[in-house]
N, C-alpha and C positions, 0 to 999 in steps of 0.2 A: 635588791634581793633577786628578783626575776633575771637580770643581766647576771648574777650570779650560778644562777638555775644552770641559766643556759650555757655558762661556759662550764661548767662540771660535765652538762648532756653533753657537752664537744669534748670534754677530756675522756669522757669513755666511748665517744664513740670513736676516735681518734686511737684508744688504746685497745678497743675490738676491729679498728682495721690493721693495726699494727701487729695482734694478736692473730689475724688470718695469715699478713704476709706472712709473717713467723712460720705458720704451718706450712704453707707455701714453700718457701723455701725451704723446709728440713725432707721435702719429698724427694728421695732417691732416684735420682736420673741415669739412668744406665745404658751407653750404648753398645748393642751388640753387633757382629758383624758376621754372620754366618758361610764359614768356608770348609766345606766337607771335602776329603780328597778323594772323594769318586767321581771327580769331573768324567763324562763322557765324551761332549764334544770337542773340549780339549783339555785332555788331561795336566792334573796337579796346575790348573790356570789359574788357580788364589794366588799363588806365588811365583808364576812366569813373569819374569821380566818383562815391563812395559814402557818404551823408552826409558830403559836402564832402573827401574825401578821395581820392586814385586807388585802384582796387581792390586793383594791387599791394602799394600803401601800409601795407593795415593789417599785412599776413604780413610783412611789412618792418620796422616796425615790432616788432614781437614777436622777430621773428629776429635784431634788434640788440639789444634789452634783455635776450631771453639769456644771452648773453655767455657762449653754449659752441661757436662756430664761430670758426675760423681765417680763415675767408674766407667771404665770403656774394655771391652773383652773381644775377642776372638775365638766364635765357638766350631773348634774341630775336633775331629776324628783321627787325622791321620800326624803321624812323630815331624815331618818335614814343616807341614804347616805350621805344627805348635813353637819347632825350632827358632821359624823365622819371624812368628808374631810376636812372642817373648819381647824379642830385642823393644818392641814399642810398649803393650799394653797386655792383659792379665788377660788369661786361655781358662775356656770353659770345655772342660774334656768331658766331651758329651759320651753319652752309654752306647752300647750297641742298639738298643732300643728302636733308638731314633740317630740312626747312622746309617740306613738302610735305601735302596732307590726310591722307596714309596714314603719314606716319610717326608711330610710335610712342613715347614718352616714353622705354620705354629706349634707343630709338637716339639721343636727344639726349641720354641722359645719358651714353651710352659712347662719342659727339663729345668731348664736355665732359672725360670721365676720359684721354683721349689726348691733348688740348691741355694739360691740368693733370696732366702723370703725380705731383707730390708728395702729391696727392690721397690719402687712405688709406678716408675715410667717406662717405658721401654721403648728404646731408638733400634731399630731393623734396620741398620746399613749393609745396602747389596755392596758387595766387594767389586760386581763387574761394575759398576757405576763409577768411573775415576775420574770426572770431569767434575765430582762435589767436591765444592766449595767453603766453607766456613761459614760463612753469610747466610748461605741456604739452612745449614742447620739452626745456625742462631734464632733463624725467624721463624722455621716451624717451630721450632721446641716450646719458643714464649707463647703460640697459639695453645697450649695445652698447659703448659706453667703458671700462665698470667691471663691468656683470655679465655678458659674455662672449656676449652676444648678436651675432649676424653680421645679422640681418634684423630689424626693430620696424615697425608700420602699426599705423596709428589707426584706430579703430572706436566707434563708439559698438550701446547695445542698443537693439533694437528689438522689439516685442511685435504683430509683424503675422503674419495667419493667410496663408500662401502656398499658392495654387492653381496647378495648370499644366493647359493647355490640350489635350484630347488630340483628335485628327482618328483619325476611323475610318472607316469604309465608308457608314456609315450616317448623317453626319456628323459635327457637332463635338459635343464633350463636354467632363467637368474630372473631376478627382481633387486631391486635398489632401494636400500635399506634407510638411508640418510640423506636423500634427494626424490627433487620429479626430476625425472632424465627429457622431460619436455620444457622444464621449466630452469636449466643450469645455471648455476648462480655463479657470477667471478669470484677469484680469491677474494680480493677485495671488501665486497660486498659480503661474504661469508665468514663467522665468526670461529669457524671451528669446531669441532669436539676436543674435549678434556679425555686427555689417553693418559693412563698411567705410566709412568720413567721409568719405575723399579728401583728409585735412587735410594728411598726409605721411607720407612712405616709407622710411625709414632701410634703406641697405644697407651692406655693405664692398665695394669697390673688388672685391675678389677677386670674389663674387658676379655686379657687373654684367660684370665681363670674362666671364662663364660664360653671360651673356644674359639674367638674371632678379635682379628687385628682390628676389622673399621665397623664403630656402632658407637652408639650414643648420638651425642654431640658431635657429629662428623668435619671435618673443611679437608679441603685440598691445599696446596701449596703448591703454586704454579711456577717451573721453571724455563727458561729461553730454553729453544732447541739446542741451542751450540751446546748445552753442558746436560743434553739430555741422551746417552749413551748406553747401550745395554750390551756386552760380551756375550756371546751364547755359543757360537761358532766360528770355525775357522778363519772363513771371509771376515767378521767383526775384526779381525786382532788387527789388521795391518788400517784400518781405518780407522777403528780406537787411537792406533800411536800417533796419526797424523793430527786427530782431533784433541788427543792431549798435550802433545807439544805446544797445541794453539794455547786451548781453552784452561786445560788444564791445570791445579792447583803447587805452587811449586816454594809454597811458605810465607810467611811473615815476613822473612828477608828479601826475597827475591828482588835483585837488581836491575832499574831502568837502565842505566850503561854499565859494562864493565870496561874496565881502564887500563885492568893489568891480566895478566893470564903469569901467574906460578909454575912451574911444572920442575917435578922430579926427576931428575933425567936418570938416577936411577931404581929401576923398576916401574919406570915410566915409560919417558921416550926412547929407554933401552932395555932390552933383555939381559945386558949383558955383554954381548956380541959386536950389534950392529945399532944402525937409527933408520929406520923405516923410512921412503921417501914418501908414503905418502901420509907420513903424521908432518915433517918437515912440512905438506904441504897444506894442512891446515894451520898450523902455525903462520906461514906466510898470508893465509886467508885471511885470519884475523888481524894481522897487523895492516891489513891492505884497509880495512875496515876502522882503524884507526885506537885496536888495543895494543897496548905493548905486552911485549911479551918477554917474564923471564926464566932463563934457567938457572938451578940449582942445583947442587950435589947437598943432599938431605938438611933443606934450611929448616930451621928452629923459629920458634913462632916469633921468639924478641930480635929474629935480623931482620923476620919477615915485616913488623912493627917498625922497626928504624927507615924501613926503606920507603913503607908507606908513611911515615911522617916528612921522609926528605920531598915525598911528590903528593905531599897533603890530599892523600886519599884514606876514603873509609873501609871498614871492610866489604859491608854493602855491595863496592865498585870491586872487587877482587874475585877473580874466580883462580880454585886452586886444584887441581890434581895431585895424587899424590899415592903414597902403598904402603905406607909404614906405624911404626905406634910412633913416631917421631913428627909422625903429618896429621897424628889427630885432632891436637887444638888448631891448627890451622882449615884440616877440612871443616870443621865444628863449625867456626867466624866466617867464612868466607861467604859470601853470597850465593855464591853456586862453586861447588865443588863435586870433586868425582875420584875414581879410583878405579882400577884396569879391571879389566876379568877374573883374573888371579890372582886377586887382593883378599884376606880373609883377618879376621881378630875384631879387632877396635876399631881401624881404619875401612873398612867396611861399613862399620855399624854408625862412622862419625859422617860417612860421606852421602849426600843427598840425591848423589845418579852412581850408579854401578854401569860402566860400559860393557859392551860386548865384545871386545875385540881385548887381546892379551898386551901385557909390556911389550913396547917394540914392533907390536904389530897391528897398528892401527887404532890406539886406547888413545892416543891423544890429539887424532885428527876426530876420530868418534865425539871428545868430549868440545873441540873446536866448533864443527856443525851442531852439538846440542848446544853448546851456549848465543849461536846464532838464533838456533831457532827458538830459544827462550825468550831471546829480547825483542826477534824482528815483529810478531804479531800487533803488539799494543800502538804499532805506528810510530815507533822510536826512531827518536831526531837521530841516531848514531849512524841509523842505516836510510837516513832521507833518502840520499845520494847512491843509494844500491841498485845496480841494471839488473834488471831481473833476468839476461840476457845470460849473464855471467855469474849471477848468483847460485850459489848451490841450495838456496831454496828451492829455487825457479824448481829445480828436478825433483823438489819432494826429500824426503829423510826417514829416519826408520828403518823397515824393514828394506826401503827402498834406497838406503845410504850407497851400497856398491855400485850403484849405477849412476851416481854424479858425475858428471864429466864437468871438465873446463874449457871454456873457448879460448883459454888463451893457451898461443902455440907451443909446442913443445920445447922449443927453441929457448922462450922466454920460462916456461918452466923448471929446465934443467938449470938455467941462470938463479932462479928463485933457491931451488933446492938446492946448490952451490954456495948460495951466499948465507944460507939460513945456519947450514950444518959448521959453514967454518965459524958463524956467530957461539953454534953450540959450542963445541969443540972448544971457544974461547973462553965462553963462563965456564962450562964444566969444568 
């Protein structure tokens, strides 16, 4: 009878823990991403292209491969932003209210929690933060979903000696805030301060109704420097691109090698007209690097299919470019894919980098150095054997892409670009 007792006490208490997660998880997780378009320091920057992508884009990104939000929003003011957020996740068109220079991020989020009262959580994703990851959110969020957390913020450490500035009678002076300047400690020996990212902000509902993002039950969530980035100003952007190329988050598919390079030749590698030599010359780059490469006059996804089965590749290993509604289930599958400047519709929306440079003139050597510089950081065996001498990393990419040079002479050059165009010329 007693052994009976107890296993009934274990059946309900088993079905009052069962009965919390329940509650637990019917709590509405929401994340939002706040992008006003009165940027000042540089303007409409939600949605400026950053390494070929809108700045929104990358936190968007991450925030859908989570796949621990109920609902994910983009809350603007301005038609352009709302335009482009659409394409991924549902727009909170905030009031004039709280559209203003002086309003405050929580008074858009406590707009936001009174239009959506089923709301229960609230994810505060900065848009300048593009270096988030998926992982980082997953593990804050469970600090508040699962270990009872009311408040979580991102921080990375930081090892810098802070002074403050003091004004006297006699004038100005300093004192040292976070050291004895007699007693200097090494990095090593020194743990750091905990500096806030800006990456994002976990509160509960209850919280922002109260006027404040962090209270309660507080933690932090600590991330590496590499992916701890803040856009603010102008100098930030061109160091951003470089930092996100590395670090940065580029999906679920993203490929350790690619094998094959696709390209459209037309509204690709041509306008029409002519074939730019220096897309021929990234083409040549990548094949030096050991991808093939082909060309086509508007392939269809089932040749694109036969051909990857004849050289038993996945799509994973395939990177494609391309301009059309005809290139969309192939941008869709491909591992990394792209599309020129003056791409718009479907094929736009399917392709996972927008380059900067138009058909024909320079959109598919653009998208040759991004697929380099996607694979080269993780220390990929493709590019063991790469001289850094010669490499068009060596020079950097991004905003800094027009200034790559080649060591190798012009002589051996125009031979490259010779033999590539009469390969084109031959599939085409």
């Amino acid at each position: 009878r007693s052994l009976v007792g107890k296993r009934l006490d274990g059946d309900k208490n088993n079905q009052l823990k069962r009965t919390k997660l329940d509650t637990v998880k019917e709590r509405h997780v929401a994340g939002v991403i706040l992008a006003r378009g009165g940027s000042k320091g540089i303007p409409l920057k939600n949605i400026k292209l950053l390494a070929g992508v809108p700045l929104i884009g990358w936190v968007i990104r991450a925030a859908i491969d989570s796949d621990v939000f109920d609902s994910l929003w983009v809350s603007t003011d301005h038609d352009e932003i709302e335009r482009v957020a659409k394409k991924w996740v549902q727009v909170h068109r905030r009031s004039a209210e709280v559209s203003k220079d002086t309003t405050s991020s929580l008074e858009t989020i406590q707009e936001f929690c009174r239009m959506n009262p089923e709301v229960d959580i609230i994810c505060n994703i900065q848009a300048t933060s593009p270096c988030l990851h998926p992982h980082h959110l997953i593990q804050a969020v469970e600090m508040v979903t699962k270990q009872g957390y009311n408040s979580v913020f991102s921080v990375d450490r930081r090892h810098h000696f802070r002074w403050q500035e003091v004004t006297r009678e006699g004038g100005t002076d300093t004192k040292a805030l976070n050291l004895n300047p007699a007693k200097r400690p090494r990095h090593q020996d020194w743990a750091g301060e905990l500096c806030e990212n800006g990456s994002f902000y976990i509160a509960t509902k209850k919280l922002i109704d109260e006027g404040v993002l962090q209270g309660g039950k507080m933690a932090y969530f600590e991330m590496p420097a590499e992916y701890s980035i803040d856009i603010n100003i102008p100098i930030d952007w061109p160091v951003a691109e470089q930092r996100v190329l590395r670090f940065g988050y580029f999906g679920k598919d993203k490929p350790e090698l690619v094998r094959l390079l696709l390209c459209n030749v037309l509204g690709c590698l041509t306008d029409g007209v002519s074939v730019n030599s220096r897309d021929l010359d990234g083409i040549t780059m990548l094949q030096r690097e050991g991808t093939e490469v082909g060309i086509q006059v508007q392939p269809k996804q089932v040749e694109v299919e036969k051909l990857m089965k004849e050289k038993r590749l996945e799509w994973k290993e395939v990177a494609y470019i391309g301009n059309d509604a005809t290139d969309v289930d192939c941008l869709s599958l491909a591992g990394l894919s792209a599309v020129p400047l003056d791409t718009s519709g479907m094929a736009l929306i399917a392709a996972k980098y927008q380059c900067q440079s138009t058909a024909g003139h320079g959109a598919v050597r653009e998208f040759c150095e991004h697929i380099l510089h996607s694979l080269q950081p993780a220390g990929n065996p493709q590019f063991n054997n790469l001289d850094n001498s010669e490499s068009p990393l060596h020079a950097g990419g991004g905003a800094f892409r027009d200034r790559i040079e080649f060591s190798r002479s012009e002589k051996s050059s125009e031979k490259s670009r010779k033999r590539c165009y009469e390969n084109v010329m031959c599939e085409g």
